[in-house]
PDB file of N, CA, C and O in Angstrom:
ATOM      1  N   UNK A   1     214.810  74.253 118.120  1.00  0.00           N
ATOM      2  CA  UNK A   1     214.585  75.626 118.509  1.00  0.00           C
ATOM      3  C   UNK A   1     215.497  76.535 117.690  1.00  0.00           C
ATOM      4  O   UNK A   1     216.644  76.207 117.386  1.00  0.00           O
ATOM      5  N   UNK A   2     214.880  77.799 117.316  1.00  0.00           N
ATOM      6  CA  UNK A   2     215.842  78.913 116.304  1.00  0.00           C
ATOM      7  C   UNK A   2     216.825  79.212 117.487  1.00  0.00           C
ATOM      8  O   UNK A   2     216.572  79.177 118.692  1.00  0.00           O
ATOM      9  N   UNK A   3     217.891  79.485 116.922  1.00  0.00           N
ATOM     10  CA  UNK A   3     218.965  80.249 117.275  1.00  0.00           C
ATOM     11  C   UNK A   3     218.778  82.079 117.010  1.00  0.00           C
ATOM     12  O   UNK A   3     217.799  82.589 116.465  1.00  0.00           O
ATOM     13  N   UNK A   4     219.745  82.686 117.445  1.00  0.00           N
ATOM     14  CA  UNK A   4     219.038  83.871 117.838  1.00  0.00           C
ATOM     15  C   UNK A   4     219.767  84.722 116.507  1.00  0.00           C
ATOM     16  O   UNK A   4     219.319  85.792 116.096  1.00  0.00           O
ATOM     17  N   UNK A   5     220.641  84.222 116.085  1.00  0.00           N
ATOM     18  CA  UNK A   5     221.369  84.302 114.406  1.00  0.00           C
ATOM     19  C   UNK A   5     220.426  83.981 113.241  1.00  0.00           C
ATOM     20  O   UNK A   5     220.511  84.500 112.128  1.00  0.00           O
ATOM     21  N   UNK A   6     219.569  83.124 113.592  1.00  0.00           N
ATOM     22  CA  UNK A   6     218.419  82.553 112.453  1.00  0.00           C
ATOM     23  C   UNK A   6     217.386  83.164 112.657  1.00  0.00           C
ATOM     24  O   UNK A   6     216.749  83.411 111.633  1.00  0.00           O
ATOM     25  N   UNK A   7     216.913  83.548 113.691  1.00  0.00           N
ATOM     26  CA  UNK A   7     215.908  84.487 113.671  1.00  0.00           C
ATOM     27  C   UNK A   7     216.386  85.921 113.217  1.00  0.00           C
ATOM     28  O   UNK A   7     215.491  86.732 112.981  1.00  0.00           O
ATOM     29  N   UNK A   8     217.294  86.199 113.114  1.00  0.00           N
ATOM     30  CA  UNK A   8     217.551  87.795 113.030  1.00  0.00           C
ATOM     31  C   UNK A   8     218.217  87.431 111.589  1.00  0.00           C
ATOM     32  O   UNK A   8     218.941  88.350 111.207  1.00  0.00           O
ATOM     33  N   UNK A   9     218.172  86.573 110.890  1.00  0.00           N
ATOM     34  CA  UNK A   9     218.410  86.546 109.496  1.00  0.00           C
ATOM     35  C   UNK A   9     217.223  86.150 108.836  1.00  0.00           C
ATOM     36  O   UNK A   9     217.286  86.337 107.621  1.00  0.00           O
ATOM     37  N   UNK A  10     216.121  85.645 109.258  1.00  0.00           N
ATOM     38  CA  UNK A  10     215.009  85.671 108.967  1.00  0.00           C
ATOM     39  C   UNK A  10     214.323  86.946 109.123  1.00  0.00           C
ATOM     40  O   UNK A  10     213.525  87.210 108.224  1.00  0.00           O
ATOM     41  N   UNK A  11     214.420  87.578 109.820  1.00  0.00           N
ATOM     42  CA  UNK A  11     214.095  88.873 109.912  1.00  0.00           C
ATOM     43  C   UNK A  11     214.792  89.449 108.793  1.00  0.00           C
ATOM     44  O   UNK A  11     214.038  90.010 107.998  1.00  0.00           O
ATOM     45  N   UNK A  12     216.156  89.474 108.469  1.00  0.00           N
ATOM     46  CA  UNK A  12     216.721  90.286 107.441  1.00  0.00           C
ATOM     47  C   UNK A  12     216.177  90.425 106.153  1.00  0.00           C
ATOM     48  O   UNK A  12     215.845  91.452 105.562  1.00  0.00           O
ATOM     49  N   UNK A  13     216.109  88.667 105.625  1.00  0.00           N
ATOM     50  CA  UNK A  13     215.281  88.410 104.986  1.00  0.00           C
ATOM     51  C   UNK A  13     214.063  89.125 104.203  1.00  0.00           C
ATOM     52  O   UNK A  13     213.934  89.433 103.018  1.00  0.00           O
ATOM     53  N   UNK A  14     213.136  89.281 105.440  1.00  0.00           N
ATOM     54  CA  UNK A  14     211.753  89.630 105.053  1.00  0.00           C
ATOM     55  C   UNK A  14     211.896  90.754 104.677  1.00  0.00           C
ATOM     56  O   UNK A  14     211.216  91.174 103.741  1.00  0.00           O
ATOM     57  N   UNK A  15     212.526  91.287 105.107  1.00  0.00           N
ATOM     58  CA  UNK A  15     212.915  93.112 105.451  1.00  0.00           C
ATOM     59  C   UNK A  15     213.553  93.460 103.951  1.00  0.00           C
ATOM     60  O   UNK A  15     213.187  94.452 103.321  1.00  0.00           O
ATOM     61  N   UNK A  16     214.476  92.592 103.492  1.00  0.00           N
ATOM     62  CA  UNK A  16     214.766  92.757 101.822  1.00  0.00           C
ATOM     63  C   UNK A  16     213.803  92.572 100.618  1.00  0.00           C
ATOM     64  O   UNK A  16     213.938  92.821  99.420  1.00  0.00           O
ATOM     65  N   UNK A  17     212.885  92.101 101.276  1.00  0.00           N
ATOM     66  CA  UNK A  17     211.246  91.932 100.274  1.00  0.00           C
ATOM     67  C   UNK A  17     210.083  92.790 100.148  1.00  0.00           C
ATOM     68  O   UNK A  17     208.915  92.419 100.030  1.00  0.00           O
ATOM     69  N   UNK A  18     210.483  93.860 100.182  1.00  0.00           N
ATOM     70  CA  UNK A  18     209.233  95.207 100.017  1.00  0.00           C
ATOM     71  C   UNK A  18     208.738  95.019  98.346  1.00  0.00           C
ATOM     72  O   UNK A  18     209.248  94.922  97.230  1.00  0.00           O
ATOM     73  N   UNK A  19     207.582  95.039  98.909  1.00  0.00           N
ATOM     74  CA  UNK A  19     207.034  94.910  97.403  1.00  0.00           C
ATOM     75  C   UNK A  19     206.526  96.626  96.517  1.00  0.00           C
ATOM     76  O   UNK A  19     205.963  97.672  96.840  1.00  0.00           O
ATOM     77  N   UNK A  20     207.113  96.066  95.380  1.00  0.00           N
ATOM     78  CA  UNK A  20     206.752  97.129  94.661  1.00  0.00           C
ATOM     79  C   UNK A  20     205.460  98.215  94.581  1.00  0.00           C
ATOM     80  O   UNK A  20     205.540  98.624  95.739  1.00  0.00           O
ATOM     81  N   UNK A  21     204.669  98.734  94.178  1.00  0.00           N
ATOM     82  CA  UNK A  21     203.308  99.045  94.238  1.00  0.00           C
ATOM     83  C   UNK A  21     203.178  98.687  92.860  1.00  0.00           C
ATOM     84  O   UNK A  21     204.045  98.916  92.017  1.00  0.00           O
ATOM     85  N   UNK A  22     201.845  97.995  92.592  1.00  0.00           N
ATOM     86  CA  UNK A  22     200.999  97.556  91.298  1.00  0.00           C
ATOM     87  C   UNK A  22     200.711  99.265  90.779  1.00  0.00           C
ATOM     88  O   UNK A  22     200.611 100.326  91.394  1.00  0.00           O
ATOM     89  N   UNK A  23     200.631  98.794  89.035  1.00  0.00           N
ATOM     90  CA  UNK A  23     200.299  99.806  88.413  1.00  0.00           C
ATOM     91  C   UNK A  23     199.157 100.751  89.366  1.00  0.00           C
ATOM     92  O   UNK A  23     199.472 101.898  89.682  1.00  0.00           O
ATOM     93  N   UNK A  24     198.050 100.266  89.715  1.00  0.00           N
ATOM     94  CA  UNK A  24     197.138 101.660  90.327  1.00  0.00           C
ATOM     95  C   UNK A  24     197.503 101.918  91.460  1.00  0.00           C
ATOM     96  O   UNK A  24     197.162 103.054  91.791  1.00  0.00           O
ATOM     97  N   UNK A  25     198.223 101.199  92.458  1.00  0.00           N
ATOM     98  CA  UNK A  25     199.136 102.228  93.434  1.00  0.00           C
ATOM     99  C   UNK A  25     199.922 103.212  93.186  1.00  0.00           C
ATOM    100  O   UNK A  25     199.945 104.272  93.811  1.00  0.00           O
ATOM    101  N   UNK A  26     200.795 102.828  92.007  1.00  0.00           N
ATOM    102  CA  UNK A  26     201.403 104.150  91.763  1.00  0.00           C
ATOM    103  C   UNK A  26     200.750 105.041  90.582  1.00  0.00           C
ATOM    104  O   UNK A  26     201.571 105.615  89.866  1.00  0.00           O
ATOM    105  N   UNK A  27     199.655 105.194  90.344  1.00  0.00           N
ATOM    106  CA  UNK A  27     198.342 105.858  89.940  1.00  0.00           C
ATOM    107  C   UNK A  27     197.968 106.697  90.868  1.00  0.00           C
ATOM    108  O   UNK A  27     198.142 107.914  90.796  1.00  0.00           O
ATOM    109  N   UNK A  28     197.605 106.298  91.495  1.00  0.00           N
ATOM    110  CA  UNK A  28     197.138 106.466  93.251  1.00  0.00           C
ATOM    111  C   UNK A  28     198.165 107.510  93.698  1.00  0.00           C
ATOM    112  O   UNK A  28     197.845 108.698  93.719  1.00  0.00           O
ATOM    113  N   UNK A  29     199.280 107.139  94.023  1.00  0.00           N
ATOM    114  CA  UNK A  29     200.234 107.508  94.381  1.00  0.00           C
ATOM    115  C   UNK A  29     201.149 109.072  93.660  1.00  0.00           C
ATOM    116  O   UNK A  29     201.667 109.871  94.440  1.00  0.00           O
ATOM    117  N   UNK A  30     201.195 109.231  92.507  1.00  0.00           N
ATOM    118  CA  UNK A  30     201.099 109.795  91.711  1.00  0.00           C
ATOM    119  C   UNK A  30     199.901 110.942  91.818  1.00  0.00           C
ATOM    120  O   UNK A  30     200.230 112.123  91.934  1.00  0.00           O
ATOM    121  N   UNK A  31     199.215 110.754  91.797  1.00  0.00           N
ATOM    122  CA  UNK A  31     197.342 111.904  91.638  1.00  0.00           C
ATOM    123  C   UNK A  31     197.600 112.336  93.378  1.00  0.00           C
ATOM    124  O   UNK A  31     197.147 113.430  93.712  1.00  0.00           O
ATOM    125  N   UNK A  32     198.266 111.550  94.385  1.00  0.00           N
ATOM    126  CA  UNK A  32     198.194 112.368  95.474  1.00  0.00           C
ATOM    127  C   UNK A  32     199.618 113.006  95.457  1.00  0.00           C
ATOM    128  O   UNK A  32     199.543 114.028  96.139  1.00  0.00           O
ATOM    129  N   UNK A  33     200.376 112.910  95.166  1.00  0.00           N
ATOM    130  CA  UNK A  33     201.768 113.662  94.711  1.00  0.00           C
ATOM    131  C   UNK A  33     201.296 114.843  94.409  1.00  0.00           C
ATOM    132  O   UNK A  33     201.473 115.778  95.190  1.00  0.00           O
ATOM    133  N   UNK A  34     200.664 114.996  93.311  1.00  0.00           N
ATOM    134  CA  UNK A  34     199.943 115.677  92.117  1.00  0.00           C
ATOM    135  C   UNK A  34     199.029 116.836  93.118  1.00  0.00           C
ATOM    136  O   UNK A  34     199.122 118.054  92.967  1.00  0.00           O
ATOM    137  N   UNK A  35     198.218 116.215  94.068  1.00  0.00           N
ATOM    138  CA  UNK A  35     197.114 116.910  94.311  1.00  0.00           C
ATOM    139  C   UNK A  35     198.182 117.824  95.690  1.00  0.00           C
ATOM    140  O   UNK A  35     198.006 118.983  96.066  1.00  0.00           O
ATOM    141  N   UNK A  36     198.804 117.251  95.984  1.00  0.00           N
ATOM    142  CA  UNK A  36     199.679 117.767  97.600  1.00  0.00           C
ATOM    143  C   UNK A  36     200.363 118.597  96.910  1.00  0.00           C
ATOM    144  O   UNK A  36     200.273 119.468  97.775  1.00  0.00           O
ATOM    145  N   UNK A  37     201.092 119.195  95.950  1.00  0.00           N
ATOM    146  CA  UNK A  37     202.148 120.140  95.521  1.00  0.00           C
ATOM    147  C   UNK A  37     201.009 120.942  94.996  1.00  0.00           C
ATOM    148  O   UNK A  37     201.080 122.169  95.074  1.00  0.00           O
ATOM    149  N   UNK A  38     200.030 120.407  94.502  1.00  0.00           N
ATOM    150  CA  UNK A  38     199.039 121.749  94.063  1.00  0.00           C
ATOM    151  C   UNK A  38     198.808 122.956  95.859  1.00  0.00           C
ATOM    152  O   UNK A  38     198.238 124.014  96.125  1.00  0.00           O
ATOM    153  N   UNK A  39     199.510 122.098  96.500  1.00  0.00           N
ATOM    154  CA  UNK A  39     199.155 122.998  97.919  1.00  0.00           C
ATOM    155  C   UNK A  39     200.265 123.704  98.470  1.00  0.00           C
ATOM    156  O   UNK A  39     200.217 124.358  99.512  1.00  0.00           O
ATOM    157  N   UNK A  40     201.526 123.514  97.555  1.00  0.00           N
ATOM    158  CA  UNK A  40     202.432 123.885  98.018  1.00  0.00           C
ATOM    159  C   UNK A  40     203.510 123.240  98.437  1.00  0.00           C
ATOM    160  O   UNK A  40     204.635 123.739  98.468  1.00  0.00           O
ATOM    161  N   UNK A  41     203.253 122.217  98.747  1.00  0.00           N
ATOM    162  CA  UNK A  41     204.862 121.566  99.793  1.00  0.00           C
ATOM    163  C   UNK A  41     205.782 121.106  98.281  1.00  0.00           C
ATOM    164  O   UNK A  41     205.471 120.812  97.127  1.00  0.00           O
ATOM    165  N   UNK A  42     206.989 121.238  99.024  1.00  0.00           N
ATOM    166  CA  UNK A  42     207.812 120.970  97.999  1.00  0.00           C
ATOM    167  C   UNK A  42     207.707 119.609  97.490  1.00  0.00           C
ATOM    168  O   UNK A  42     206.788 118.882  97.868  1.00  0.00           O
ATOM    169  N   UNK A  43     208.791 119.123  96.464  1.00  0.00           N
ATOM    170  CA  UNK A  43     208.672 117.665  96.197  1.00  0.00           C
ATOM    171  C   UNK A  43     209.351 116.671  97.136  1.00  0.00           C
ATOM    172  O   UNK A  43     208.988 115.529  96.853  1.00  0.00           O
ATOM    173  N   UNK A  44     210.127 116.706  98.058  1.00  0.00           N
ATOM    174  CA  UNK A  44     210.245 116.238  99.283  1.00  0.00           C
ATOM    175  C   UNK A  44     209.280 115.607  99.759  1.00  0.00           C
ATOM    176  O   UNK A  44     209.008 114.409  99.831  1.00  0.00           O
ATOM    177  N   UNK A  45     208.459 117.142 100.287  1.00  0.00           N
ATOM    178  CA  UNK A  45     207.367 116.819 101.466  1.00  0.00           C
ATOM    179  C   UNK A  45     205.660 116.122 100.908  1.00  0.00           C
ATOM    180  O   UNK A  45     204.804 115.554 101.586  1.00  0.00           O
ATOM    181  N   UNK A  46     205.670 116.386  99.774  1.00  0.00           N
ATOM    182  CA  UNK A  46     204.607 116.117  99.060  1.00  0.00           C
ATOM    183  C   UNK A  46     204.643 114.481  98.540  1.00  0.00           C
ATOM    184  O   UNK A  46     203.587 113.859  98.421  1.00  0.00           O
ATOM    185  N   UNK A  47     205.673 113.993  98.311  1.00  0.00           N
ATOM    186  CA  UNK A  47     206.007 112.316  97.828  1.00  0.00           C
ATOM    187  C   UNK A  47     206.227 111.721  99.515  1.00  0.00           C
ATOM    188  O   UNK A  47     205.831 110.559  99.605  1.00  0.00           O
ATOM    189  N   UNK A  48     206.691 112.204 100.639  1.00  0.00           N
ATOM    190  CA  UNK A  48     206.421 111.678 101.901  1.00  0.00           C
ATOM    191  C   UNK A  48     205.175 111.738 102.394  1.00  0.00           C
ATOM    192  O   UNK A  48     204.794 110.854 103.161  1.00  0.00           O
ATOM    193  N   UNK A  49     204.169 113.011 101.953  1.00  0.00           N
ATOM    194  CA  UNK A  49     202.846 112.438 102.473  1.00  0.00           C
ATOM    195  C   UNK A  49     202.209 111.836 101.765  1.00  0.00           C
ATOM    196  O   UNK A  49     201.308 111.208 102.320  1.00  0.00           O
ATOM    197  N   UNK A  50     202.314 111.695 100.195  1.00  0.00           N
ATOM    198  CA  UNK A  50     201.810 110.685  99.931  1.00  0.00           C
ATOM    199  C   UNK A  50     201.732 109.647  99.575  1.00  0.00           C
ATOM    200  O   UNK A  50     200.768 109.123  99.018  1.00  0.00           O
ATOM    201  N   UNK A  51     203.389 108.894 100.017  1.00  0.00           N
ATOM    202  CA  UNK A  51     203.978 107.692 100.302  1.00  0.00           C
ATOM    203  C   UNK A  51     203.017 107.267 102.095  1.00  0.00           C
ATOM    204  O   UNK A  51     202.716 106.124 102.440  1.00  0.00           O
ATOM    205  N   UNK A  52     202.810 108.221 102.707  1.00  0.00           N
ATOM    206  CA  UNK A  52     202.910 107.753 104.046  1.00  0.00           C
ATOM    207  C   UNK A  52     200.837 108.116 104.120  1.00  0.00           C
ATOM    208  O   UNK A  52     200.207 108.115 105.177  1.00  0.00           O
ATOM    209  N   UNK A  53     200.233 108.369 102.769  1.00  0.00           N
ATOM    210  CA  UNK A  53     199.091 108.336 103.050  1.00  0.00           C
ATOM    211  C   UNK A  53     198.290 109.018 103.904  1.00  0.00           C
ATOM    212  O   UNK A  53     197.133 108.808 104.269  1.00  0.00           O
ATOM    213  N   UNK A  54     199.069 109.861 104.167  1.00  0.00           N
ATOM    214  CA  UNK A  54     198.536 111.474 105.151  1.00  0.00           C
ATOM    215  C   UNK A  54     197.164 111.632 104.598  1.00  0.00           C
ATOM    216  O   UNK A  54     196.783 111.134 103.538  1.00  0.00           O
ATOM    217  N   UNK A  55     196.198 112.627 105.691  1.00  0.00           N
ATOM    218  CA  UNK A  55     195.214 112.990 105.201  1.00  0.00           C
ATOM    219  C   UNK A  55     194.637 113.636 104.490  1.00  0.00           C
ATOM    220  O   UNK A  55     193.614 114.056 105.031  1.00  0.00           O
ATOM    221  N   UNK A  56     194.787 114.045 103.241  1.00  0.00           N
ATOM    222  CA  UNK A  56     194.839 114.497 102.491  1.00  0.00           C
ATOM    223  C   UNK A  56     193.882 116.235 102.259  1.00  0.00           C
ATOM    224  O   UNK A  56     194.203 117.394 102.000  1.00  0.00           O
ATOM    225  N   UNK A  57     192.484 115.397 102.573  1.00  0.00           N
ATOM    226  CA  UNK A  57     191.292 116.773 103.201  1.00  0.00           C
ATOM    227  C   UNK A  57     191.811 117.397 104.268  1.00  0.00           C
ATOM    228  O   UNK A  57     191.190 118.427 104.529  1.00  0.00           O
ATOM    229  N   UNK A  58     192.960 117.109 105.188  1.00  0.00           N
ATOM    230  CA  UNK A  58     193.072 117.774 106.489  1.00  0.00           C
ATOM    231  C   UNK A  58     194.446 118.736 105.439  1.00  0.00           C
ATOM    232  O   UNK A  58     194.639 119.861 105.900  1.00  0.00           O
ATOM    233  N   UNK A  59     194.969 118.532 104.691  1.00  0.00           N
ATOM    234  CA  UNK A  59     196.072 119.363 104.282  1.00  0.00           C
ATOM    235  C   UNK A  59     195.299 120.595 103.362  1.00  0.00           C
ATOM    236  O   UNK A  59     195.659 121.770 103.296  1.00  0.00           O
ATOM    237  N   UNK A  60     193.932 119.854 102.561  1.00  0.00           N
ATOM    238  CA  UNK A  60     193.395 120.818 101.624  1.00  0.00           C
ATOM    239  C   UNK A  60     192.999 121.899 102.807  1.00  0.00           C
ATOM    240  O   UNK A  60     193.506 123.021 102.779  1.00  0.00           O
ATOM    241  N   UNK A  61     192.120 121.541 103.793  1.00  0.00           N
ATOM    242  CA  UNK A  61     191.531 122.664 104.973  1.00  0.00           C
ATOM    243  C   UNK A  61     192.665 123.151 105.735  1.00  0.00           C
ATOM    244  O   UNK A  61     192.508 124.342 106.003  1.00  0.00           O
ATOM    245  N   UNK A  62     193.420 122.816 106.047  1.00  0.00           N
ATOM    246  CA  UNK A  62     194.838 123.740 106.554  1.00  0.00           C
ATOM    247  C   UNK A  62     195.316 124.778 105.855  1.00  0.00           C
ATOM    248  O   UNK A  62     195.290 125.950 106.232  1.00  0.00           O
ATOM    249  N   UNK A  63     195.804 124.327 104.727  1.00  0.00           N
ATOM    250  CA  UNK A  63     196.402 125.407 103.428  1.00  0.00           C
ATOM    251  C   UNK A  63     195.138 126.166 103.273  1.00  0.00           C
ATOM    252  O   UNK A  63     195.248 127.392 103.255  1.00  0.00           O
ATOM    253  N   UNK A  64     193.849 125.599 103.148  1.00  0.00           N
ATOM    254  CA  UNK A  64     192.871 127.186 103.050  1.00  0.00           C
ATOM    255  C   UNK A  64     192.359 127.402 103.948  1.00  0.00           C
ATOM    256  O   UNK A  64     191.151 127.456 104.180  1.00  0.00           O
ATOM    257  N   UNK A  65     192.815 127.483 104.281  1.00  0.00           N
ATOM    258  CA  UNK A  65     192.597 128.633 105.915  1.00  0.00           C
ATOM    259  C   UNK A  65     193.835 129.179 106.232  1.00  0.00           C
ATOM    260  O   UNK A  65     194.068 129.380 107.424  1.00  0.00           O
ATOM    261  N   UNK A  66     194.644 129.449 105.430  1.00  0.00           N
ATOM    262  CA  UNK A  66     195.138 130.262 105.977  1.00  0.00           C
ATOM    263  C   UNK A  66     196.781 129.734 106.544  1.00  0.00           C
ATOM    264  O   UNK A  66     197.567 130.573 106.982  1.00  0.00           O
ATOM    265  N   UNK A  67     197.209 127.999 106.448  1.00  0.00           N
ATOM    266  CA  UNK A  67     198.251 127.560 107.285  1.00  0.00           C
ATOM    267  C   UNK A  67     199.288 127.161 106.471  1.00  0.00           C
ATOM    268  O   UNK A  67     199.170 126.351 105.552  1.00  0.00           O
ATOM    269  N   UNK A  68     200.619 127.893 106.901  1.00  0.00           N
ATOM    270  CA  UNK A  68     201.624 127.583 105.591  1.00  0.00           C
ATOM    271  C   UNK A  68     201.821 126.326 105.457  1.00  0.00           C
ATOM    272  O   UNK A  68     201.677 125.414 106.271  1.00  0.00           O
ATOM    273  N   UNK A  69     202.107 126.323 104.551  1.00  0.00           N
ATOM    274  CA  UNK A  69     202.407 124.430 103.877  1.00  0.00           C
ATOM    275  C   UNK A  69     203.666 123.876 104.505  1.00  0.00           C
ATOM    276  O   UNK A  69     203.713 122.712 104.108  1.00  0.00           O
ATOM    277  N   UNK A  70     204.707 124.108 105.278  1.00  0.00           N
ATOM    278  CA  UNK A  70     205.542 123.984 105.924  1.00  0.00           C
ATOM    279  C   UNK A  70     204.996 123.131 107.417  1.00  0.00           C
ATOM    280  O   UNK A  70     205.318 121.996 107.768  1.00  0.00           O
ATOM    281  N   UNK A  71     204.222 123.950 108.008  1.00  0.00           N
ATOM    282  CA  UNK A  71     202.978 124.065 108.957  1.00  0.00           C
ATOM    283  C   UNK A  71     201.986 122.526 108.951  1.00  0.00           C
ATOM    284  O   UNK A  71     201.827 121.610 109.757  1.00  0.00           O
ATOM    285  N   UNK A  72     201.467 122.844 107.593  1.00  0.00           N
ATOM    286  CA  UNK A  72     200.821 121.592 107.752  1.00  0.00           C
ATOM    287  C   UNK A  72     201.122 120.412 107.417  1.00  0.00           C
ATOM    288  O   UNK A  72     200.423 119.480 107.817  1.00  0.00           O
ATOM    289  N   UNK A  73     202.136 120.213 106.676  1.00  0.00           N
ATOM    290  CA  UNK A  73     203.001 118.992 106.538  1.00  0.00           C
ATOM    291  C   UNK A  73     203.327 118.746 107.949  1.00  0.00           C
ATOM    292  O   UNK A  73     203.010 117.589 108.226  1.00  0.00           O
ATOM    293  N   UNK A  74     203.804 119.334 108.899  1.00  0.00           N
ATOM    294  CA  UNK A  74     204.052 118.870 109.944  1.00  0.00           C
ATOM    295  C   UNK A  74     202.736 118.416 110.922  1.00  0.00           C
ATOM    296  O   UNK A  74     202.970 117.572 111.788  1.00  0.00           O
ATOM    297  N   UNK A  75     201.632 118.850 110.825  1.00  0.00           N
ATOM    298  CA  UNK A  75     200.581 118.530 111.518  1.00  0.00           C
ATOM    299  C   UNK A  75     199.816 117.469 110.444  1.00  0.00           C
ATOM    300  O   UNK A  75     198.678 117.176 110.810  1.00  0.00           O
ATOM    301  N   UNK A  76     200.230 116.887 109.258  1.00  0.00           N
ATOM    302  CA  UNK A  76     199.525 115.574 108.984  1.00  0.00           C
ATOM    303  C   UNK A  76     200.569 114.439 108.937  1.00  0.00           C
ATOM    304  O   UNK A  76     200.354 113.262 108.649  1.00  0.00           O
ATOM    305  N   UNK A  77     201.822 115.055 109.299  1.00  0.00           N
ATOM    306  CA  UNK A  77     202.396 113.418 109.826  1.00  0.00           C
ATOM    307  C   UNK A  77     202.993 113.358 111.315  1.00  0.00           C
ATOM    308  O   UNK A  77     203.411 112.294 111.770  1.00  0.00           O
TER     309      UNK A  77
END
């Protein structure tokens, strides 16, 4: 049976293994960077939504209509 030291270093473990993103993730990743600062949010808020894959059409229809980019960064995460 694990000990409760081996499980929580197995956990540590895994947790030190984030994998990189392959070239077209950060393609991907990049073009939504790209497309989110075309709306305004700073470079902060614009690499957190599109690290975190926010909705992207819900930020384009917020900002035109009218909702500051401050505003809707907070209502797509």
């Amino acid at each position: 049976m694990d000990s409760v030291e081996e499980h929580t270093e197995n956990e540590n473990e895994n947790e030190n293994e984030i994998e990189e993103p392959n070239r077209e993730e950060r393609e991907v990743l990049k073009w939504r960077f790209r497309q989110i600062r075309s709306l305004g949010m700073n470079p902060v808020e614009a690499r957190l939504l599109a690290e975190t894959g926010a909705d992207l059409g819900l930020l384009r229809n917020l900002v035109g209509n009218g909702c500051p980019p401050e505003l809707a960064v907070k209502i797509a995460l």
